[in-house]
C-alpha positions as CSV (number, residue, x, y, z in Angstrom):
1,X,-134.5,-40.9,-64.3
2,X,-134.5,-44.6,-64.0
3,X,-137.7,-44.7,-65.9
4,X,-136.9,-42.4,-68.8
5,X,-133.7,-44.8,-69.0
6,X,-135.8,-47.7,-69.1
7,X,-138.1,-46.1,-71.6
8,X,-135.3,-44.5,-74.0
9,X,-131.9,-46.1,-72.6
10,X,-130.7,-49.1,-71.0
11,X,-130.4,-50.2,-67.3
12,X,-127.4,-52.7,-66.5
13,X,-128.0,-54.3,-62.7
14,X,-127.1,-57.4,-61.0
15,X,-130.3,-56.8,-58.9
16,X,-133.9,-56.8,-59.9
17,X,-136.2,-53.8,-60.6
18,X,-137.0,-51.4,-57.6
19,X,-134.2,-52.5,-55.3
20,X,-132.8,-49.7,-53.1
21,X,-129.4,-48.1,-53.6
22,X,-127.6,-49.4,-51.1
23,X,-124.3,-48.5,-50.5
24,X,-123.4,-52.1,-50.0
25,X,-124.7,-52.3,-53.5
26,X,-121.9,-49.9,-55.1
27,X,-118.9,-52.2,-55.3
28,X,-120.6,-54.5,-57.5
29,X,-121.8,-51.6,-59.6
30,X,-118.2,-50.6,-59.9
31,X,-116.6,-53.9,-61.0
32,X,-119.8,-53.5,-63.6
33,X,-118.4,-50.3,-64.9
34,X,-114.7,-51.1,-64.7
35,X,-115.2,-54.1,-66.7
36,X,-117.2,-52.2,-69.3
37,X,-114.1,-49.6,-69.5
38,X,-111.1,-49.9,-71.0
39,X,-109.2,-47.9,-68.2
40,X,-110.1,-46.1,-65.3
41,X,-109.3,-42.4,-64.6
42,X,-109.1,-41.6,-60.5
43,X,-109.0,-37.9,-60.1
44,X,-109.8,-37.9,-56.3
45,X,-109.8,-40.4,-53.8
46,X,-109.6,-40.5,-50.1
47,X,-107.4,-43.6,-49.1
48,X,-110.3,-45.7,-48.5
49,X,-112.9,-44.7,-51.3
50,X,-115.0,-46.2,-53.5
51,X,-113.1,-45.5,-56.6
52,X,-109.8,-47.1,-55.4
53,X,-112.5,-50.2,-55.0
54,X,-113.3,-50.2,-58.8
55,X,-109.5,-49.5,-59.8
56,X,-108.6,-52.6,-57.6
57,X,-111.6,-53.9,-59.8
58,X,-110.0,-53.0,-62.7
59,X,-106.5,-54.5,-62.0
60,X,-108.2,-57.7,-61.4
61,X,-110.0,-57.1,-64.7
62,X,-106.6,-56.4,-66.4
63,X,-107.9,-52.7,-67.4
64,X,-105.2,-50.0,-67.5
65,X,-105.3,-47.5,-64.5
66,X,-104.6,-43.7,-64.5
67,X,-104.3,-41.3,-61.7
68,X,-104.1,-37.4,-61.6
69,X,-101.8,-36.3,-59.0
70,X,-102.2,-34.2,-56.1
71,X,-100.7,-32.0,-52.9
72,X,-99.7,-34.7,-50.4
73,X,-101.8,-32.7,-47.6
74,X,-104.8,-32.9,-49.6
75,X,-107.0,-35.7,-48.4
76,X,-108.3,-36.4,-51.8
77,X,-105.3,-36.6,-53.2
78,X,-104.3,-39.8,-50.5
79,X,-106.0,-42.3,-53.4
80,X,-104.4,-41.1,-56.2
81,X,-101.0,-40.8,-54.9
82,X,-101.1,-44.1,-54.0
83,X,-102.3,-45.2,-57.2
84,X,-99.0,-43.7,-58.9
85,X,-97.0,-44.9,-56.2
86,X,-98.5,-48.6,-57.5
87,X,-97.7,-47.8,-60.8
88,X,-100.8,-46.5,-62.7
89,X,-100.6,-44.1,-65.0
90,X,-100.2,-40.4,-64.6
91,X,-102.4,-38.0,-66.0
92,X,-101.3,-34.8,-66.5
93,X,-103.5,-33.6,-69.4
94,X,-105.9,-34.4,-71.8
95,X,-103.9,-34.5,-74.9
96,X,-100.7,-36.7,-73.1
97,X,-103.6,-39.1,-72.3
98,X,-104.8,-39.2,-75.7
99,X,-101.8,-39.9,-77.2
100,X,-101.0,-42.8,-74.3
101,X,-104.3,-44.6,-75.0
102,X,-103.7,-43.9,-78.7
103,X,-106.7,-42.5,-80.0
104,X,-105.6,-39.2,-81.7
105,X,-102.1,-39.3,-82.9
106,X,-100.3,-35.7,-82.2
107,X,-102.2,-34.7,-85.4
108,X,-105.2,-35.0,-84.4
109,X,-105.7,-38.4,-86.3
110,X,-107.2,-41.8,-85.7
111,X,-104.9,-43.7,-84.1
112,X,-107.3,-46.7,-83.9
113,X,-104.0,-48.9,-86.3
114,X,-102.2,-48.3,-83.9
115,X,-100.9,-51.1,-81.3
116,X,-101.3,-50.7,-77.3
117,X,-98.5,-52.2,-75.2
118,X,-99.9,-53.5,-72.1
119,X,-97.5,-53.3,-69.1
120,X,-97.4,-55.4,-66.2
121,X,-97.9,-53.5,-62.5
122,X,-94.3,-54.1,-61.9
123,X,-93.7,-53.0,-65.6
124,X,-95.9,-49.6,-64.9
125,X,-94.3,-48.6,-61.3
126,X,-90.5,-48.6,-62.6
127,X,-92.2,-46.8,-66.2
128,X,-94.4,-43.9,-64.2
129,X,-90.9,-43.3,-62.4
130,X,-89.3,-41.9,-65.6
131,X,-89.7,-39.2,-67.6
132,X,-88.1,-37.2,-70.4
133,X,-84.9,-36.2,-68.2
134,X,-82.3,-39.4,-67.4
135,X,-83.1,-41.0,-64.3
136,X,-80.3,-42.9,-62.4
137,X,-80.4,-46.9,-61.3
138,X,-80.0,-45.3,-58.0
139,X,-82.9,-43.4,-58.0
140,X,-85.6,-45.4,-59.2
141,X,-84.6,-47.8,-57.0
142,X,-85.3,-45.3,-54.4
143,X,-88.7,-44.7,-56.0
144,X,-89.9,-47.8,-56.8
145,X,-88.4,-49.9,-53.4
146,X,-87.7,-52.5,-55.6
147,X,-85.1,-54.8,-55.3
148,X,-81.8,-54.4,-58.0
149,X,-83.1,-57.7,-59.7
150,X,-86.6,-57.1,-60.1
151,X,-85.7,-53.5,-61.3
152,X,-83.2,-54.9,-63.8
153,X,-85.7,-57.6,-64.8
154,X,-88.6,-54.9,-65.6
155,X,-86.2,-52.4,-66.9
156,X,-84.9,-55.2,-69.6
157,X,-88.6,-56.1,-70.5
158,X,-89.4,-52.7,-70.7
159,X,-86.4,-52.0,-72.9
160,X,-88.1,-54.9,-75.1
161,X,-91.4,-53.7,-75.5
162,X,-89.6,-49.9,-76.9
163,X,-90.7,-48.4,-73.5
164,X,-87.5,-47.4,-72.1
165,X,-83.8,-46.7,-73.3
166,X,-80.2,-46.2,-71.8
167,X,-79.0,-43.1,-72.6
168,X,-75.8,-43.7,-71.1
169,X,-74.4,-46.5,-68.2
170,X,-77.7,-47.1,-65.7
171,X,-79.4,-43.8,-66.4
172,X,-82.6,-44.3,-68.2
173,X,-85.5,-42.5,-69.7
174,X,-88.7,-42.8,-70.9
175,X,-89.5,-43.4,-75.3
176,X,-92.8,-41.8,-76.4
177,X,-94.4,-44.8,-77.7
């Protein structure tokens, strides 16, 4: 394979030709790949796994992170929990995610005009808390362990930025943006 890439493809290393893959090799390949990405999409990861690795990659790289959820007694699932716990992004299904990275507009249509809003990590915990159904100050609190200030703080900028609204006295809910 690596020769029919070299012949009819590309080969992006940090090592010359003909060196073994190593395993030590693989974090470097992931910061590679996570800084040629725009995001990165974790569907499984143990809590010590190679992808968690290139989404810590990522962060650093200032790329947007996504997780799909899983049963908390799955062992795979360990990663990607935590992941939302952090604050990335929750994939739930393709279409959602189109419409969050704004490529396809809910008709189908480039999106590419468009504008992305880039949140902060604090920004995206307290924003992957909510949802379409109020949510109290109490509560994401709770979720988030966050102290009232910072909350307030991320819940004000996020208010800003058209992310969030009050719906009624410190209950808040997400705005499809």
């Amino acid at each position: 394979m690596y020769e029919l890439l070299l012949a009819e493809g590309g080969v992006l290393s940090e090592y010359p030709p003909n060196t073994e893959p190593l395993a030590m090799h693989f974090p470097q390949r992931n910061r590679i790949i996570s800084g040629l990405s725009e995001c990165v999409l974790v569907v499984e990861a143990r809590e010590k796994s190679g992808s968690l690795i290139t989404a810590d990659f990522a962060l650093e790289q200032g790329r947007d992170i996504y997780a799909v959820p899983g049963r908390v007694s799955d062992v795979l699932s360990q990663g990607t929990n935590r992941l939302i716990q952090q604050g990335a992004g929750i994939f739930l299904n393709m279409q959602d995610f189109l419409n969050e990275m704004h490529i396809f507009t809910k008709t189908g249509e480039n999106s590419s005009l468009k504008q992305k809003i880039s949140l902060e990590n604090l920004e995206r915990l307290v924003y992957s808390c909510l949802g379409l159904n109020p949510r109290s100050l109490e509560e994401i609190l709770m979720e988030t362990g966050l102290s009232l200030g910072v909350l307030m703080e991320n819940l004000e900028t996020l208010q800003a930025k058209g992310c969030v609204s009050e719906v009624y006295k410190n209950y808040y809910i997400r705005c499809d943006i």
